[in-house]
Every structure is written in structure tokens, then in C-alpha cells.
Backbone as JSON Lines, residues from 0, in Angstrom:
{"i":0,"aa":"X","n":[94.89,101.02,99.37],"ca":[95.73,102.04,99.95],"c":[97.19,101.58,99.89]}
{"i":1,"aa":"X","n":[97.85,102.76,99.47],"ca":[99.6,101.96,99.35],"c":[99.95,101.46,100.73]}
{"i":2,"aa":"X","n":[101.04,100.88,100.85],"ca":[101.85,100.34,102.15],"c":[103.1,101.28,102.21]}
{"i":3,"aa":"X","n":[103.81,101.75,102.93],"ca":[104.84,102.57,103.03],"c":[105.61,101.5,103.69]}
{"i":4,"aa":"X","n":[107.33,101.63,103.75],"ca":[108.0,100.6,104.15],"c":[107.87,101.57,105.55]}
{"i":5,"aa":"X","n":[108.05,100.48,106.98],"ca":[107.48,101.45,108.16],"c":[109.55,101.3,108.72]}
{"i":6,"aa":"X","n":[109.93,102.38,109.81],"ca":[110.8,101.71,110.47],"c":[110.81,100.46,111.4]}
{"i":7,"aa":"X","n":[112.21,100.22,112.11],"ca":[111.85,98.74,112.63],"c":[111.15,99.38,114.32]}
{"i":8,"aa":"X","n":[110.6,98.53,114.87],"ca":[109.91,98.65,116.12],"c":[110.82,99.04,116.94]}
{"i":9,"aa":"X","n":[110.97,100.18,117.8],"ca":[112.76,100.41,118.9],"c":[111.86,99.83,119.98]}
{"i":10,"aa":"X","n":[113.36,99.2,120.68],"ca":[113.07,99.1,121.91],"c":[112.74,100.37,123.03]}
{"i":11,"aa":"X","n":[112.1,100.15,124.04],"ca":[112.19,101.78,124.61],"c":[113.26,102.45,124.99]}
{"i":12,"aa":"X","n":[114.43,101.6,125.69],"ca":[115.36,102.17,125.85],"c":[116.32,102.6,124.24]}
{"i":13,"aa":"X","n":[116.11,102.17,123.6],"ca":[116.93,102.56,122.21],"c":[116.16,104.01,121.7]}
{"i":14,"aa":"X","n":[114.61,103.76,121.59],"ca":[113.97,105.02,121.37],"c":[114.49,106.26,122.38]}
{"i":15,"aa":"X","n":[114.68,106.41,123.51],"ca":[114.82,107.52,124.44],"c":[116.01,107.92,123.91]}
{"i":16,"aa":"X","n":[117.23,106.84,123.45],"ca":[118.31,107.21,123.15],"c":[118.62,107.93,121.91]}
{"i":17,"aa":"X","n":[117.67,107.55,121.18],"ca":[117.44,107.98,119.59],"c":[116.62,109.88,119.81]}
{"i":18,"aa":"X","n":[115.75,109.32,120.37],"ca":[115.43,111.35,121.01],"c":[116.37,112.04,121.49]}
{"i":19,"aa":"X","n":[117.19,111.61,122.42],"ca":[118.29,112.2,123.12],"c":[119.01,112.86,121.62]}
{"i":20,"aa":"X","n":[119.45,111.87,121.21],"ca":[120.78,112.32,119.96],"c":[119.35,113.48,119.04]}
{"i":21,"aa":"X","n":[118.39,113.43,118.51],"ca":[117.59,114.3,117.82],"c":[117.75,115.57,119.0]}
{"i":22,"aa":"X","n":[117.03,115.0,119.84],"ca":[116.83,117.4,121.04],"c":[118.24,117.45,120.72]}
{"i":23,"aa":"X","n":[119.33,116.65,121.11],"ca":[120.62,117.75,121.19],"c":[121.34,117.74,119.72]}
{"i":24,"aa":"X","n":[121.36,116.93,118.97],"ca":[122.03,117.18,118.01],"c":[121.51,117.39,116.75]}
{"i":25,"aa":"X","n":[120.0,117.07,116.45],"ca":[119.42,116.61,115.32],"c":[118.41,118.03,114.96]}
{"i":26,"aa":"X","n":[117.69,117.45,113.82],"ca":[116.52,118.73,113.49],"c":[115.04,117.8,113.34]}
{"i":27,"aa":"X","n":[114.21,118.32,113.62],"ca":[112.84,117.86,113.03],"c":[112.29,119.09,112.38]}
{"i":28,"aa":"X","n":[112.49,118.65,110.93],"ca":[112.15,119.98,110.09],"c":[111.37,119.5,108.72]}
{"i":29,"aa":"X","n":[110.89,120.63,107.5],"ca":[110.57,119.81,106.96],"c":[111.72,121.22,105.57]}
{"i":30,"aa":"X","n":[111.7,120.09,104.67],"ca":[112.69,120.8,103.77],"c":[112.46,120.16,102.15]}
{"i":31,"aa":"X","n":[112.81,120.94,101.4],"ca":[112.56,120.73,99.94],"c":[114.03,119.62,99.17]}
{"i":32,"aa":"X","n":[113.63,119.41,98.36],"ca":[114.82,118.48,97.45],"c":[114.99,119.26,96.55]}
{"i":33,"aa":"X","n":[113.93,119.9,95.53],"ca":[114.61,120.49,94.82],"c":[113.2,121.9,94.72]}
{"i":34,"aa":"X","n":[113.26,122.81,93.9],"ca":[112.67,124.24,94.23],"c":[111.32,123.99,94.07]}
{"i":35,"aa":"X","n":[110.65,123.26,92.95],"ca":[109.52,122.94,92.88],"c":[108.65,122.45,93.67]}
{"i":36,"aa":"X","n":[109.32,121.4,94.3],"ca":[108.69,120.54,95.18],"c":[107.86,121.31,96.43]}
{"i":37,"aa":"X","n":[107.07,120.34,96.99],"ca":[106.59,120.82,98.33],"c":[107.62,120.52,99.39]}
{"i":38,"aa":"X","n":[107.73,120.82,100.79],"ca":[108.38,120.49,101.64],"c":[108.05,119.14,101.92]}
{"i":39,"aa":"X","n":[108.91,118.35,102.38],"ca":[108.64,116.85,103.24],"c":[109.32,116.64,104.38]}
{"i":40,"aa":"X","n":[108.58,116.19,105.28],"ca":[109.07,115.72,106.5],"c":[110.89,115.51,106.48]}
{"i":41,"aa":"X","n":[111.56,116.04,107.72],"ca":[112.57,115.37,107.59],"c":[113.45,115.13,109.05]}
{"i":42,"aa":"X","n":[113.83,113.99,109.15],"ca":[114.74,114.07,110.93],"c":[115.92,113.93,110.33]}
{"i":43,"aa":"X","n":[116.64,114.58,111.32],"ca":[117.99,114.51,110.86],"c":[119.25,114.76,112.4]}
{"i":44,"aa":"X","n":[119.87,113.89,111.95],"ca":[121.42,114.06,113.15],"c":[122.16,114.06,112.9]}
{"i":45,"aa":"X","n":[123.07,115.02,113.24],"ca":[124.37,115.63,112.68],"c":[125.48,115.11,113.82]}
{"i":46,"aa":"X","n":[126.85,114.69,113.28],"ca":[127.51,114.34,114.27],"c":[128.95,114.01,114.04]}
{"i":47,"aa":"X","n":[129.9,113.83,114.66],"ca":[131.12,113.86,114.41],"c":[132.03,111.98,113.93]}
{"i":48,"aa":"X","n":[131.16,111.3,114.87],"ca":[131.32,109.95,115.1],"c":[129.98,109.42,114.02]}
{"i":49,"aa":"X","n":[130.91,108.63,113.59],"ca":[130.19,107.93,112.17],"c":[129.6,106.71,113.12]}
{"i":50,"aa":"X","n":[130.43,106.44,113.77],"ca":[129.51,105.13,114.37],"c":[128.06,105.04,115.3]}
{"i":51,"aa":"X","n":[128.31,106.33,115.62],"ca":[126.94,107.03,117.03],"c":[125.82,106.8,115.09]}
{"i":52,"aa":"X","n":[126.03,107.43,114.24],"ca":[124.82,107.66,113.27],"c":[124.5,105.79,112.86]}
{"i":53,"aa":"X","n":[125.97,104.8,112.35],"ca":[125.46,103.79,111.68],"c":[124.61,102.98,113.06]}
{"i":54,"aa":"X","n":[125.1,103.16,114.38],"ca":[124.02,102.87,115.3],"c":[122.73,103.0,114.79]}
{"i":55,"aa":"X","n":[122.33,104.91,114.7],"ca":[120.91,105.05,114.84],"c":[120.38,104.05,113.45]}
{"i":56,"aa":"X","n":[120.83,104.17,112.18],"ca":[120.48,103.89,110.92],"c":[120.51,101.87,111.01]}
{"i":57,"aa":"X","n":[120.41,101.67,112.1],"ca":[121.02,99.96,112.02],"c":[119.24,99.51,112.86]}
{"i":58,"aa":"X","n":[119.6,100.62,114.11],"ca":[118.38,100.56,114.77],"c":[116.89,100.32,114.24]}
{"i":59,"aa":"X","n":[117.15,101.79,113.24],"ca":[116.15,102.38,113.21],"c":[115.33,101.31,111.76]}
{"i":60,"aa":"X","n":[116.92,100.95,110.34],"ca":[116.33,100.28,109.98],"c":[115.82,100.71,108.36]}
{"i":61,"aa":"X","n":[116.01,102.61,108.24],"ca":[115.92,102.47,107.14],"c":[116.64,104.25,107.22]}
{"i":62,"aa":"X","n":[116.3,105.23,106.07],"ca":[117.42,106.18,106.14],"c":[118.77,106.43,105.54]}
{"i":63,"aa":"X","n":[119.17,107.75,105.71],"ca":[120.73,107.04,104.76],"c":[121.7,108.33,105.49]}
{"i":64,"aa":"X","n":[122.66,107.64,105.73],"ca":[123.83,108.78,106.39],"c":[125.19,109.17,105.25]}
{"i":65,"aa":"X","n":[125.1,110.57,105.2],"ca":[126.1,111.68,104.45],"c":[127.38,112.01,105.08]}
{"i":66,"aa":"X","n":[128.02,112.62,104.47],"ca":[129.37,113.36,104.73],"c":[129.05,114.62,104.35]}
{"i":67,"aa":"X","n":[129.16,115.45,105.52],"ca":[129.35,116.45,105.76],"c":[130.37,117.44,104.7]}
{"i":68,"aa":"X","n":[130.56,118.19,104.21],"ca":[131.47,118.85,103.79],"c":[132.41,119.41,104.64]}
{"i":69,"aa":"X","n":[133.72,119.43,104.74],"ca":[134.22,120.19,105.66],"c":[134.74,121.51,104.53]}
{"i":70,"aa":"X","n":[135.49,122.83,105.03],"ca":[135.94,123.75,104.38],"c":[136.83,124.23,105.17]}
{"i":71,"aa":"X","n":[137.65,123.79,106.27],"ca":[138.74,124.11,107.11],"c":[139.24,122.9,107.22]}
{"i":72,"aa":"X","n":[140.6,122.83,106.87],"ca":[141.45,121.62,107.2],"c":[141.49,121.51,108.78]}
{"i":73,"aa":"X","n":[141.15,122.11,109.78],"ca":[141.63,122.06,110.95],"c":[140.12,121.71,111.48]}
{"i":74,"aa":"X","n":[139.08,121.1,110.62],"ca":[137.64,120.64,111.07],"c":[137.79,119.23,111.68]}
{"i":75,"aa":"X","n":[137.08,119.02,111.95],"ca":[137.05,117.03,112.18],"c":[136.03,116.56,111.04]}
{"i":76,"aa":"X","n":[136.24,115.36,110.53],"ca":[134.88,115.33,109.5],"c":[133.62,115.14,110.53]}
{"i":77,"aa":"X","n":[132.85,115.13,109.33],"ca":[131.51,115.42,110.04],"c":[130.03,114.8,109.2]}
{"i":78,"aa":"X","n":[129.32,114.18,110.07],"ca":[127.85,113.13,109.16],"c":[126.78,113.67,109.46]}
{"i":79,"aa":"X","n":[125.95,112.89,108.54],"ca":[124.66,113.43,109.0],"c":[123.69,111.95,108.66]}
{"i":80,"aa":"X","n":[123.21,111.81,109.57],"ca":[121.92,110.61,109.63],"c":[120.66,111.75,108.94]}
{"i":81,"aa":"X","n":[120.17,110.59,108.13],"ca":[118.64,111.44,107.45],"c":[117.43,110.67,107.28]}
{"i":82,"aa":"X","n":[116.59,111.41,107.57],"ca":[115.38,109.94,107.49],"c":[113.93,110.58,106.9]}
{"i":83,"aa":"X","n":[113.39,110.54,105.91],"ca":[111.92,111.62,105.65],"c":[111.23,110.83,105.08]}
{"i":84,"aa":"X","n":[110.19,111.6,104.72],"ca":[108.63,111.28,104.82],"c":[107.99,110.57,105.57]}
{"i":85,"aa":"X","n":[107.3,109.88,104.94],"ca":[106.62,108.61,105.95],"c":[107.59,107.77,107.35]}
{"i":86,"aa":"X","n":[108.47,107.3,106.55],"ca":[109.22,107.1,107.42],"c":[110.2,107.78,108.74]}
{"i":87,"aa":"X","n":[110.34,108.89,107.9],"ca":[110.21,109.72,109.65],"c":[108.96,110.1,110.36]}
{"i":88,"aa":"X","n":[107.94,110.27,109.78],"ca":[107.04,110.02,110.49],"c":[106.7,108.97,111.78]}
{"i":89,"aa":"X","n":[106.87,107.69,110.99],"ca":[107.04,106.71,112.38],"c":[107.96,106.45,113.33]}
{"i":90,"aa":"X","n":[109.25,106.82,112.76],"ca":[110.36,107.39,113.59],"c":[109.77,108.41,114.72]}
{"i":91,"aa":"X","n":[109.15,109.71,114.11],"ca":[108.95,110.46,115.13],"c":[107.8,109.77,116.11]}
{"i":92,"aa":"X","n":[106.62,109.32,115.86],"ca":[105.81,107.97,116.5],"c":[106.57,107.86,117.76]}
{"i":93,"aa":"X","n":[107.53,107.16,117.22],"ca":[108.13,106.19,118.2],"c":[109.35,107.29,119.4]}
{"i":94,"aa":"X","n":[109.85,107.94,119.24],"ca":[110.85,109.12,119.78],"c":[110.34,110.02,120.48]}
{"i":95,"aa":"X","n":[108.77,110.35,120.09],"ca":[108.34,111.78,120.94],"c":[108.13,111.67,122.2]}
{"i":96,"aa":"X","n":[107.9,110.06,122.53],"ca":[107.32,110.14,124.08],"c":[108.52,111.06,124.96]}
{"i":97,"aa":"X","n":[109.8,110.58,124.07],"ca":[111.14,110.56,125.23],"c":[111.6,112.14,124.74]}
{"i":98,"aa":"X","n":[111.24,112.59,123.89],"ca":[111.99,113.81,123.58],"c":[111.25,115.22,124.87]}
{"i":99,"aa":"X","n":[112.25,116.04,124.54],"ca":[112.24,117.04,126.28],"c":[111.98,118.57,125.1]}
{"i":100,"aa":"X","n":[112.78,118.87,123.84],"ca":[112.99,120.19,123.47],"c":[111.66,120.14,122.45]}
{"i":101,"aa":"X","n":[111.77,122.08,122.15],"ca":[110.52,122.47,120.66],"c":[110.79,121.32,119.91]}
{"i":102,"aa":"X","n":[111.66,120.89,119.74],"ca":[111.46,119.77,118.03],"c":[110.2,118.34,118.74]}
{"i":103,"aa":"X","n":[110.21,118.27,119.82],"ca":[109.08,117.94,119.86],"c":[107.61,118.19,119.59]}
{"i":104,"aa":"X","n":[107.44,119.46,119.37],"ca":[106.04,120.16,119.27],"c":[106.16,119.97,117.69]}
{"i":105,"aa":"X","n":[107.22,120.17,116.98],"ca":[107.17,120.32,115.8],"c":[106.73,119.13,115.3]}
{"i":106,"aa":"X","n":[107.02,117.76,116.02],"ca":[107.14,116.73,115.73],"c":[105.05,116.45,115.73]}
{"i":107,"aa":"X","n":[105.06,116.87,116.8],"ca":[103.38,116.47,116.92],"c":[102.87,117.09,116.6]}
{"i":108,"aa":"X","n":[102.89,118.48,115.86],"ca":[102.46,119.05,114.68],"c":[102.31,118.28,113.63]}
{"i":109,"aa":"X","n":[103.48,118.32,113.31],"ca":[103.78,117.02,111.64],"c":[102.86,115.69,111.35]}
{"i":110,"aa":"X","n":[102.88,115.23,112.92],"ca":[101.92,113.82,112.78],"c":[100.71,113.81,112.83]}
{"i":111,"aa":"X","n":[100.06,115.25,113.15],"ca":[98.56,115.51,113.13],"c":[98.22,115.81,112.29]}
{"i":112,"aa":"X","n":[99.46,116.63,111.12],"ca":[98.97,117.22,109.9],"c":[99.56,116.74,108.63]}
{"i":113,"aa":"X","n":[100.27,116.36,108.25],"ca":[100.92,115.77,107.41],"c":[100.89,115.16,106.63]}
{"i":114,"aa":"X","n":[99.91,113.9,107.16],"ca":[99.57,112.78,105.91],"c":[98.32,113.65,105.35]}
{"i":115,"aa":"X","n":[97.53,114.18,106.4],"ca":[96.04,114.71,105.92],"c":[96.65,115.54,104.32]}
{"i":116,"aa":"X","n":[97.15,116.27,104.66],"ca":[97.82,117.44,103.7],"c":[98.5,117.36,102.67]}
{"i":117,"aa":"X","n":[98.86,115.96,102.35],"ca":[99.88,115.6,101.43],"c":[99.41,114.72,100.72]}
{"i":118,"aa":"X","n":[98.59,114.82,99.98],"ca":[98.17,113.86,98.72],"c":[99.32,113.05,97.98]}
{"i":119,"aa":"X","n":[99.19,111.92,98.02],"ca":[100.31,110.9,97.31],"c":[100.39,111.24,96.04]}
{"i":120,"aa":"X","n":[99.44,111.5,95.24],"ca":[99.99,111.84,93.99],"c":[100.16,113.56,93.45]}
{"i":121,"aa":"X","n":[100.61,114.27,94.42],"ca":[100.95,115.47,94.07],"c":[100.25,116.69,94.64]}
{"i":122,"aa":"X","n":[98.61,116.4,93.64],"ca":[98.24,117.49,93.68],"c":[96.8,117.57,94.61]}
{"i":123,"aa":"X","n":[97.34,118.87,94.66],"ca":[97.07,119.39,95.69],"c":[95.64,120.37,94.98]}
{"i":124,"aa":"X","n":[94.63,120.02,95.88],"ca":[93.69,120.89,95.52],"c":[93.49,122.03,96.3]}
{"i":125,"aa":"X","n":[92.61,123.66,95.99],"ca":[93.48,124.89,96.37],"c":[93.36,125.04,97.85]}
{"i":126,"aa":"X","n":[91.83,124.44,98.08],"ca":[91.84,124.99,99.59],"c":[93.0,124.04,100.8]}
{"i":127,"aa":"X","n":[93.19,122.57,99.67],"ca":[94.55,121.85,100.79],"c":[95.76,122.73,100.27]}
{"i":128,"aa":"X","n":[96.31,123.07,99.43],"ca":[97.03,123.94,98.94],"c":[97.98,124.99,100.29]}
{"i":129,"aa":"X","n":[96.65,125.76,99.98],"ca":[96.77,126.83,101.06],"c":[96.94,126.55,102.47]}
{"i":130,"aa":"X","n":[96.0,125.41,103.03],"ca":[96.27,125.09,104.8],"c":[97.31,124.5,104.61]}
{"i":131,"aa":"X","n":[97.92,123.75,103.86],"ca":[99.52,122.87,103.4],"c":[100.53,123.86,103.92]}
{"i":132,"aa":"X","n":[100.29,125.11,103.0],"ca":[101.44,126.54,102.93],"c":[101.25,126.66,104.52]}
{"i":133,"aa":"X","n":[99.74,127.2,105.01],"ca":[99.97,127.27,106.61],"c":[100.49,126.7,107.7]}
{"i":134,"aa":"X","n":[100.51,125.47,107.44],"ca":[100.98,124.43,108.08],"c":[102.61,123.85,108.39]}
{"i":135,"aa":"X","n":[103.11,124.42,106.91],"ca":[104.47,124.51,107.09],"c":[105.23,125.74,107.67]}
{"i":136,"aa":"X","n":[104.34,126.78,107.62],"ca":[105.07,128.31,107.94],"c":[104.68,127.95,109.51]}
{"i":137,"aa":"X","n":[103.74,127.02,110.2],"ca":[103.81,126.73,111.6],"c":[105.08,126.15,112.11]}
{"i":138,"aa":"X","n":[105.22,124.86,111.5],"ca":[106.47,123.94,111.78],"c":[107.38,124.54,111.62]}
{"i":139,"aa":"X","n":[107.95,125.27,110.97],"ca":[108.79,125.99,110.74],"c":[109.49,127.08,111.76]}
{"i":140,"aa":"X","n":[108.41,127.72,111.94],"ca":[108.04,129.19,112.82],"c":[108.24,128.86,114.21]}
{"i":141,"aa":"X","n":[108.55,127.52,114.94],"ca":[108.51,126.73,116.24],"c":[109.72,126.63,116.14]}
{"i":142,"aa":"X","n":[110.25,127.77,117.39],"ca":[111.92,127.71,117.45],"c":[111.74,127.16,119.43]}
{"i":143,"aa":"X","n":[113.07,127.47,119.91],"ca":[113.05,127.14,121.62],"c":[112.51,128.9,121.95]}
{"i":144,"aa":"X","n":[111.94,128.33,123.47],"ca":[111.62,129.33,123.52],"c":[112.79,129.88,124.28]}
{"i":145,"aa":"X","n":[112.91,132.04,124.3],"ca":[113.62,132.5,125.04],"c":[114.11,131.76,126.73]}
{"i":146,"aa":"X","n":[112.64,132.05,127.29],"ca":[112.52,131.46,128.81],"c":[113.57,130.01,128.94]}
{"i":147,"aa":"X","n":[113.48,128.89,127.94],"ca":[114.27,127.32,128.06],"c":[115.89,127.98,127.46]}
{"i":148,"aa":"X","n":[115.81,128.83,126.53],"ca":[117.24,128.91,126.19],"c":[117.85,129.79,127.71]}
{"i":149,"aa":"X","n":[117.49,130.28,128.29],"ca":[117.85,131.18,129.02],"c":[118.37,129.86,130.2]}
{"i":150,"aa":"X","n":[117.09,129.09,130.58],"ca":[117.16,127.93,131.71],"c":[118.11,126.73,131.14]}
{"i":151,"aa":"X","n":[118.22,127.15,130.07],"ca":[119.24,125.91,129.88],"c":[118.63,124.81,129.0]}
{"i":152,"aa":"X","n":[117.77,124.83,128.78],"ca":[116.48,123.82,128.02],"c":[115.91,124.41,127.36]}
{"i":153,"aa":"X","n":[115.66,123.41,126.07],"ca":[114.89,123.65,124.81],"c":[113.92,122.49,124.74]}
């Protein structure tokens, strides 16, 4: 069986902090690279301060942080921490205890279904195929609910 490179072990207090920055600023989603492809896991935190991201990415250990595009000179720049497949997978592992919003559900969706569903070398046979397609139109389909946006919480 292959070995996947895993992230590094967080401490608990670093993990809660690492959820914190995902519910409020980040996504747990899953998204394509290019049109063909299937979707893959992906966490991601968006943020203004480059140093709050080389934190998480120092922590965490593996991942890679972007520049934002800006298109208004009067923007602040802007990053993005990114972390997928497998390896956000154990990222999410380690983050869900502490996380409060939906990207948590999404998250323990992903880790129940994910590896099952995703054959390492591609293909996909029809009946995984199809629960694959279902499975992502779930994760996906998991927004906050009305009732938490209303209370203030997601």
C-alpha cells in the first residue's frame, strides 16, 4: 500500500487555532485543477497577513501559500494557504475536534468518504463512479444553515 507524506502532529492548542482561522476565514471544499479531473479534497485560508498563513504552513508542515490577485489599487494584498488531498485529509483529522461552523460537517463527510471513493490510480469503476458524483454534490450542497447565519454562527 503506498505511504502518503502525512502532516506534522499539532499540538492541541495550535490545532484549535488552525480551526479557528479555517470556520472564519478558510474553505473545506473539494475543487478541480483542471476540467477533466475529478474533484480533490481541499482546505484553504485566505488572508491579508502573510505571516498568520507562513504560521499555519510551518505548523502544519506541508501545503503551499499564493498571492491573491488584487484588481483595485486601493485593495491590501491578499494570500491564500492551500493544502489537498490526503494531506488535508489529516489536517482535517486533526482540526475537526475544535472546529464550531458547516465546514465541519463537510469535513466529516470527506473523511468517511473519500479515500473509499477515490481509487489511486484513476479509475473509477461505474457503480464508484456514480456514488463519487453523489458524494461530491453532498459536500458541496452543505452551506451554514439560515437559523446560525441569522444567530450569528455557522
Amino acid at each position: 500500500m503506498a505511504r502518503y507524506r502525512m502532516v506534522k502532529r499539532l499540538e492541541p492548542v495550535v490545532a484549535a487555532y488552525l480551526a479557528g482561522l479555517v470556520d472564519g476565514e478558510g474553505t473545506v471544499t473539494m475543487t478541480r485543477q483542471h476540467r477533466n479531473e475529478k474533484r480533490r479534497v481541499v482546505v484553504c485560508i485566505s488572508n491579508n497577513e502573510l505571516e498568520i498563513l507562513k504560521f499555519a504552513k510551518d505548523k502544519i508542515g506541508a501545503g503551499r501559500i499564493t498571492t491573491k490577485r488584487t484588481y483595485n489599487e486601493r485593495h491590501a494584498d491578499s494570500y491564500a494557504y492551500q493544502i489537498s488531498s490526503r494531506q488535508a485529509l489529516d489536517l482535517l483529522r486533526q482540526i475537526i475536534p475544535h472546529m464550531k461552523s458547516y465546514k465541519a460537517r463537510r469535513g466529516l463527510l470527506t473523511l468517511k468518504h473519500y479515500v473509499r471513493l477515490t481509487p489511486r490510480n484513476g479509475k473509477y469503476r461505474p457503480g464508484v463512479a456514480k456514488e463519487r458524483e453523489r458524494f461530491e454534490r453532498q459536500v458541496l450542497a452543505m452551506r451554514p444553515s439560515r437559523n446560525a447565519a441569522a444567530a450569528g454562527t455557522n
